[in-house]
Structure formats: C-alpha cells, structure tokens
LUMTILUM-972659 format. One record per residue (C-alpha): x, y, z. Coordinates in nm, 2 decimals. Each point is the difference from the previous one (the first is absolute). Example, Ala and Ser with C-alpha at 12.3 -4.5 7.8 and 13.67 -1.06 7.14 Angstrom:
2
R       c1       c2       c3
R     1.23    -0.45     0.78
R     0.14     0.34    -0.07
END
This chain:
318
R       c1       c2       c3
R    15.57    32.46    -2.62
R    -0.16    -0.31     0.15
R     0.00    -0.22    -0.32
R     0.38     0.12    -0.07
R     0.08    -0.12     0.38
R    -0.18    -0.34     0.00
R     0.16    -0.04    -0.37
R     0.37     0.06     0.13
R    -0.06    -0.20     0.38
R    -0.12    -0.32    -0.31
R     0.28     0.06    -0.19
R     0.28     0.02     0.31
R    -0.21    -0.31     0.19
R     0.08    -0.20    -0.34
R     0.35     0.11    -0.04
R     0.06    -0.13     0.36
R    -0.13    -0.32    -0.04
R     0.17    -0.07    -0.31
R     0.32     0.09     0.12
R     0.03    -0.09     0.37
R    -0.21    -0.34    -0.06
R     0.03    -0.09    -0.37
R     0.33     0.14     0.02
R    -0.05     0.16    -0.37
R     0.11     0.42    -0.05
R    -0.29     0.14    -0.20
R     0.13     0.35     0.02
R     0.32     0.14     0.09
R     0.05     0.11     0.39
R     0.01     0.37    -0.16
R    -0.35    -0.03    -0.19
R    -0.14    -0.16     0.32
R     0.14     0.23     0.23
R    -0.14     0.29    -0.22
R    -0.34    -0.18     0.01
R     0.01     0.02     0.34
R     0.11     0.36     0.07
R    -0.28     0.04    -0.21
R    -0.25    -0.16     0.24
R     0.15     0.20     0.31
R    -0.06     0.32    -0.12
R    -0.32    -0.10    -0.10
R    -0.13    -0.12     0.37
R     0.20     0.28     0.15
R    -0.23     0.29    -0.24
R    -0.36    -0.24     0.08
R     0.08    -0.14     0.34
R    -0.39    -0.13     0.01
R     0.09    -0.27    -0.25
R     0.28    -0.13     0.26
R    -0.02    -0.40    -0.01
R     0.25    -0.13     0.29
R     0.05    -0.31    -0.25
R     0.14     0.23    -0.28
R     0.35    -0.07    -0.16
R     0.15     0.32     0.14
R    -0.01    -0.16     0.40
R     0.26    -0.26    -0.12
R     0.26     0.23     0.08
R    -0.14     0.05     0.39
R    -0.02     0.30     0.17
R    -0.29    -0.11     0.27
R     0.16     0.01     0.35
R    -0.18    -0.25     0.24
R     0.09     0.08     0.31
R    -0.16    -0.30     0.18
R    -0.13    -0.32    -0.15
R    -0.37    -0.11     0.07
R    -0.07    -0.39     0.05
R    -0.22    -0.25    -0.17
R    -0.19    -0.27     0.03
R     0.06    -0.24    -0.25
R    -0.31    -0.20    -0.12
R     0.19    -0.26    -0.10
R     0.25    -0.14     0.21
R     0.40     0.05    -0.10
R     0.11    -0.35     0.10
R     0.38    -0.05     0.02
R     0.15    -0.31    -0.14
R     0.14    -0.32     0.19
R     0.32    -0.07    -0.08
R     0.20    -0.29    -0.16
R     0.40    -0.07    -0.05
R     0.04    -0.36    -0.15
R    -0.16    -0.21    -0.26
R    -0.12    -0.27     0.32
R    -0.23     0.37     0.07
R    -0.10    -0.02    -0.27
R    -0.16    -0.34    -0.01
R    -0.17     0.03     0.34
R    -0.18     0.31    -0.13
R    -0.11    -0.23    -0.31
R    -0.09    -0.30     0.24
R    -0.18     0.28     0.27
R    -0.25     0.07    -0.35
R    -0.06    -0.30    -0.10
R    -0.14    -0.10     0.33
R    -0.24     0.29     0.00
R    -0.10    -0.06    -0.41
R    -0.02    -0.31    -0.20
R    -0.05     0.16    -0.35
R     0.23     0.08    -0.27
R     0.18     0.35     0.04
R     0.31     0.18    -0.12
R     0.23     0.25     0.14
R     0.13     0.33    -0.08
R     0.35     0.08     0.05
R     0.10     0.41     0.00
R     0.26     0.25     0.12
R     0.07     0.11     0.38
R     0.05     0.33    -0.06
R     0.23     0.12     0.32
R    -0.23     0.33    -0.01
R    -0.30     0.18     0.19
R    -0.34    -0.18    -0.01
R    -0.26     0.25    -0.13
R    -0.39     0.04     0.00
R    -0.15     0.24    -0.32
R    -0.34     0.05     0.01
R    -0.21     0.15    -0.27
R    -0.34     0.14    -0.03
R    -0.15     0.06    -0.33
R     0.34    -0.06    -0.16
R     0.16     0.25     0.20
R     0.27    -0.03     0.24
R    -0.14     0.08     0.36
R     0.23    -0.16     0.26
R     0.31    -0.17     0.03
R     0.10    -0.18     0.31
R     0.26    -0.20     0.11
R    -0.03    -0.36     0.23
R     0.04     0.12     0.32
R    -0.04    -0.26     0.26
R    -0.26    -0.13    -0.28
R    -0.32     0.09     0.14
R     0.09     0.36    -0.03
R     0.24     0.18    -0.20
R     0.14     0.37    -0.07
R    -0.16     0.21    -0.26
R     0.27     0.12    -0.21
R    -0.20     0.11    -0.31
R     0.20     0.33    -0.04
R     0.33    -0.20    -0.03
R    -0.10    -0.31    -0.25
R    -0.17     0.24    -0.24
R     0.35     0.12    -0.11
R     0.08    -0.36    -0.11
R     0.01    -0.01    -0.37
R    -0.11    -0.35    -0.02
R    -0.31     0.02     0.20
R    -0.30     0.13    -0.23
R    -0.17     0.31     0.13
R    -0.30    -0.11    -0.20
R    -0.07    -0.32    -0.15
R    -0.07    -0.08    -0.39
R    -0.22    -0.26    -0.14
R    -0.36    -0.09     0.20
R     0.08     0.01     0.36
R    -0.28    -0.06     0.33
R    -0.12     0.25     0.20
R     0.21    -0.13     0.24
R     0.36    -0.22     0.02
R     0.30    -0.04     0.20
R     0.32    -0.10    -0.10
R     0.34    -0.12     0.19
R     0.37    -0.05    -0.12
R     0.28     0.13     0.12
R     0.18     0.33    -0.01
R     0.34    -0.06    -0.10
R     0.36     0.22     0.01
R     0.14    -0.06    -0.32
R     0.39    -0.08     0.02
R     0.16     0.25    -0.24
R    -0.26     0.25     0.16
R     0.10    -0.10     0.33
R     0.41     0.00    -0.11
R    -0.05     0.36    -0.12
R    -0.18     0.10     0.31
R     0.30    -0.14     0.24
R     0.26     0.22    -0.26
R    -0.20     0.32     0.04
R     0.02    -0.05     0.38
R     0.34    -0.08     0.01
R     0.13     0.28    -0.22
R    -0.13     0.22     0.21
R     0.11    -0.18     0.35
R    -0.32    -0.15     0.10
R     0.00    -0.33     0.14
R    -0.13    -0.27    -0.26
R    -0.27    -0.23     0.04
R     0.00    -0.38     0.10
R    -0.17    -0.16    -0.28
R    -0.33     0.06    -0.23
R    -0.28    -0.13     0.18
R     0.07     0.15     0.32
R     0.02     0.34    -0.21
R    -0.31    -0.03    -0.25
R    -0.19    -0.06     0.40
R     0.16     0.28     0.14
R    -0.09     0.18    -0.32
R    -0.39    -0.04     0.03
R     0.00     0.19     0.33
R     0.22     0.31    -0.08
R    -0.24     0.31     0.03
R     0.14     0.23    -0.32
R    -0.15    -0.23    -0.32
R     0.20     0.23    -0.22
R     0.30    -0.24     0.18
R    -0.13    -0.32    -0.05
R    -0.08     0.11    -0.36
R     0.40     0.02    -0.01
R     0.08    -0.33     0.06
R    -0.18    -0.20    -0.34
R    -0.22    -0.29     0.24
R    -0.15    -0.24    -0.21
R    -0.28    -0.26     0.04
R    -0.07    -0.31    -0.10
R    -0.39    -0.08     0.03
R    -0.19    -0.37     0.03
R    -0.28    -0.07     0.21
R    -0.35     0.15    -0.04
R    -0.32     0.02     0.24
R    -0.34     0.11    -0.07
R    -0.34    -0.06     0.12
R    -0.09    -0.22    -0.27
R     0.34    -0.22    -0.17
R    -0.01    -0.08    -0.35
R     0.31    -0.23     0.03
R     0.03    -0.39     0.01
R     0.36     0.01     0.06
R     0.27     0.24     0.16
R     0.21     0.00    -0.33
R    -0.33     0.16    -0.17
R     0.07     0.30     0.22
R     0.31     0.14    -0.22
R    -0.14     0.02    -0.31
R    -0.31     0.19     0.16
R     0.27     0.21     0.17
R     0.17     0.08    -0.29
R    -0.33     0.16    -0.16
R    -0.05     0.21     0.24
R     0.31     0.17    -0.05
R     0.23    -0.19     0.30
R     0.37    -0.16    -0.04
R    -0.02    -0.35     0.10
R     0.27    -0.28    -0.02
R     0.05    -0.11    -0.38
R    -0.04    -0.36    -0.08
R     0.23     0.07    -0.25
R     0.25     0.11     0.20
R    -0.05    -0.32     0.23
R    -0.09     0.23     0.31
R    -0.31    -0.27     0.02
R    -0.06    -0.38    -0.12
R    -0.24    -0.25     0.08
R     0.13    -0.33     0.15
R    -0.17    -0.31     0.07
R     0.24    -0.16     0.21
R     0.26     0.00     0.25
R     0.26    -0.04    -0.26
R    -0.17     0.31    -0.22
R    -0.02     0.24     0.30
R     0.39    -0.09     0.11
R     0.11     0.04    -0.39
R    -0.13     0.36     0.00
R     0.16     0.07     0.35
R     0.34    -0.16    -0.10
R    -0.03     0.20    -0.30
R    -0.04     0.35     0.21
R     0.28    -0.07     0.24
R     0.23    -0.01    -0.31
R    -0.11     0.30    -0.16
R    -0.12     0.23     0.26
R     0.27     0.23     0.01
R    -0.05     0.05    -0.38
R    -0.34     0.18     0.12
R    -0.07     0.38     0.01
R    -0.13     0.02     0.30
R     0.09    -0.29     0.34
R    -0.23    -0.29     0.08
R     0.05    -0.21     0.32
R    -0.18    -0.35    -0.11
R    -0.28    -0.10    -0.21
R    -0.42    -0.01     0.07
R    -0.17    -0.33    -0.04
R    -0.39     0.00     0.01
R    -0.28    -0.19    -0.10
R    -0.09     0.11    -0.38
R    -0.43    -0.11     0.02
R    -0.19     0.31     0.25
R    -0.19    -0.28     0.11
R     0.19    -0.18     0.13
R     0.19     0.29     0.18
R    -0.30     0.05     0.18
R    -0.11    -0.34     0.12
R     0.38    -0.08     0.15
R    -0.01     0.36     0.19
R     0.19     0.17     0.19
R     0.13     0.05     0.35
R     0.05     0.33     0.23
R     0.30     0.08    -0.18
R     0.08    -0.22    -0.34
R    -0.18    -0.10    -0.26
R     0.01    -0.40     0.00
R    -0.03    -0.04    -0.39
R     0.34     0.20    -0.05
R     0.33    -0.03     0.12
R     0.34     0.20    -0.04
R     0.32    -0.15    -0.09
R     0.26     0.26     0.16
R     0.35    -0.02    -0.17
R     0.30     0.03     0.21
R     0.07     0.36     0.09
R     0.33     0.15    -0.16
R     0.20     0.11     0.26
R     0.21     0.32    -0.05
R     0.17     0.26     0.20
R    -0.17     0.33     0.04
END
C-alpha cells in the first residue's frame, strides 16, 4: 500500500508541474482525476502513511482558525519607487557612485500580486509566509499549498535547506469568473485582483481559496550557502526544482545594460500589458551580479541596488 501511494503522490506531483508550469496536458483531467481518487481512498484506508504535502490537500479542506506569525530570517524589503525616465537615471548615477566596476541590470515584471515567503526543508514544503511588515509575516501554509503552481516537493538535487519569494498572483480570467459567480448569485463583486488574491491568503476554509485558481510566479532564492554569481542564475535553478518563474521567452525578464535598454523593455510593457493574463503595475530593475547587490546595500526599508518603475494606475469606476 505504501509503494502504490508514493508511486501515485510521484505520478500526480509530475502531472502538476507539467501542466500548471510547463503548461503541457500529459493525461486527460479524467485519467488524473481518477489517479487521484485513487490516492484518497488509499490515505483514507492507511491514515499512518498521511504526508500533509500529498496531492490530495490541493483541493483544501484544513480550516485555520487563527494565523500564527513569523520571523523571517531574511528580511522582506519593499521596493522604492520610480515614475519617469529622469528616475531612472538618478538611480543609475546613486550606483555608480557607490561602484566603479562594470555591471548589468535585470529588467522583470511587477506583478500587482501578494509577496510570498516558501520555505523548504529536505525538499518539502514546511511554511509559507507572507511579508508582513517585513520583519515578520503571517504563516499561511494551509492556504498556499492549494496553489497548483507552487511545488509541494521539489525535483532535481535540492539543499537541506532553501527559501524562495515571488509573488502570488489572481489570474484575470480566474478573477473574471469569480466576480460572475458572485454576481449571479447577488453578491457584491470584488474591486480588482490583487486586493482579492491578499484577501484570499487569509480566508480560514482552504477548501475556498482552492476555489479561486491563485497562481505564482517564483524568482529569488536564499540559502545558507549561494551558488549563484548573478540574480538571473536564480530562474533556471528555480525551474529545476519544479517552480514557475518568468520566461525569457516570453520577455517577462531581459538584461539591459543601459538606460536606454531598461526604458525599451518598460516602454515595451506599457504597450502590451493589458494583453497579459494576469495585471502588473510597473516593471523591477535590479542589479544582475550578487556581489554587487551586497556591497551597495540596503536601507531600513528598500533595497538600494533595485528600483520600481510604477506605471500610471488605470482608473475605472467600481
């Protein structure tokens, strides 16, 4: 009975990945749901070999009635921000005062989403926690484990210990078919996606927040001992492990070495950001080298090696 559970929780785990990261069907939603019928009535006959990672807690069910608080060991910074290219510039010239070597830049998505701490022991997710006031945060572990997404377990050679950040997103059409559930049935509708993915993490039912199809987007790591030179390195090690991260391909990321480079690459996301699944509110420009990151620092609150460009808010009535 073990070996026929730990074969089916492998099987599901891969069938996730592929399909809510690699976006690729392996099996139909009728073999996988069979698969995983399969697996509940197996845990529900040996209820020793329960694993609270397993496939079968996607769908929720755990009712937290009060969230617990944690210290985050790393510090969840927020972001100054910028609005013109002039910004822009200063935050270049404000570098290049503190370093006098070569460096690039890395230009990515501002997801307008929920920043989010996963940590993981032995490849196993343990705790999820969101900012907070960014020294300590709300453990809502229960909640994000119902994200397709986000791994349960990770693949490939992992360290004892890691944790990784992104941001927990509300997917518009998901979002779109939420607001016509609740108004078919006279409920008042919700203000806009990030608001609601927030509001999400904290309701007590996961079975709910299972409802609503969050998704993630994952790319910063921190462990005792880095292995990375540069930020961008970080994604591809992501993506081993079994995390979604912003595609290259796609042009959710780019390098740029210089001012005009980082203002193509937001010029180019102000024209096509409605075209996206899911709503951004500007675009992320750090330091690429790790180095480097660390020897320009940080104040109380910001980062000083990154910067946000905020768009201009759409404005609509509500």
């Amino acid at each position: 009975a073990l070996n026929k559970i730990l074969a089916l929780r492998k099987k599901l785990h891969e069938y996730n990945y592929e399909y809510y990261v690699n976006s690729r069907s392996l099996i139909s939603d009728y073999e996988f749901d069979l698969l995983l019928k399969e697996l509940e009535l197996l845990e529900d006959k040996f209820p020793a070999y329960s694993d609270e990672n397993s496939p079968t807690k996607r769908v929720g069910g755990e009712v937290t009635k009060s969230f617990d608080s944690h210290a985050h060991e790393y510090p969840m910074l927020s972001l100054s921000n910028s609005y013109s290219k002039q910004d822009i510039i200063d935050f270049d010239e404000r570098i290049k005062k503190i370093i006098d070597v070569p460096f690039e830049y890395i230009c990515e998505l501002k997801y307008d989403g929920v920043a989010i701490s996963l940590i993981y022991e032995n490849g196993q997710l343990i705790k999820g926690v969101t900012r907070g006031d960014g020294v300590r945060g709300e453990v809502v572990t229960n909640n994000i484990r119902t994200i397709q997404a986000i791994p349960l377990k990770l693949v490939d050679e992992f360290p004892k210990k890691i944790e990784v950040r992104g941001e927990i997103i509300f997917p518009t059409p998901a979002f779109e078919e939420l607001n016509n559930q609740r108004k078919l049935i006279g409920l008042p509708l919700f203000s806009n996606p990030r608001n609601t993915a927030s509001g999400s993490l904290k309701l007590q039912d996961s079975a709910e927040v299972a409802k609503r199809n969050l998704d993630c987007f994952l790319y910063a790591v921190y462990m005792k001992d880095s292995i990375f030179n540069n930020a961008s390195d970080q994604y591809n090690y992501l993506q081993k492990l079994g995390f979604k991260t912003p595609s290259v391909k796609d042009r959710y990321i780019q390098k740029a070495s210089s001012i005009d480079d980082i203002m193509d690459f937001i010029n180019y996301w102000d024209d096509k950001r409605n075209a996206l699944p899911f709503e951004i509110d500007g675009i992320v420009i750090k330091v690429n080298q790790l180095d480097l990151q660390q020897e320009i620092g940080h104040t109380a609150k910001s980062p000083r090696w990154a910067i946000a460009y905020k768009y201009k808010a759409q404005q609509v009535s509500t």
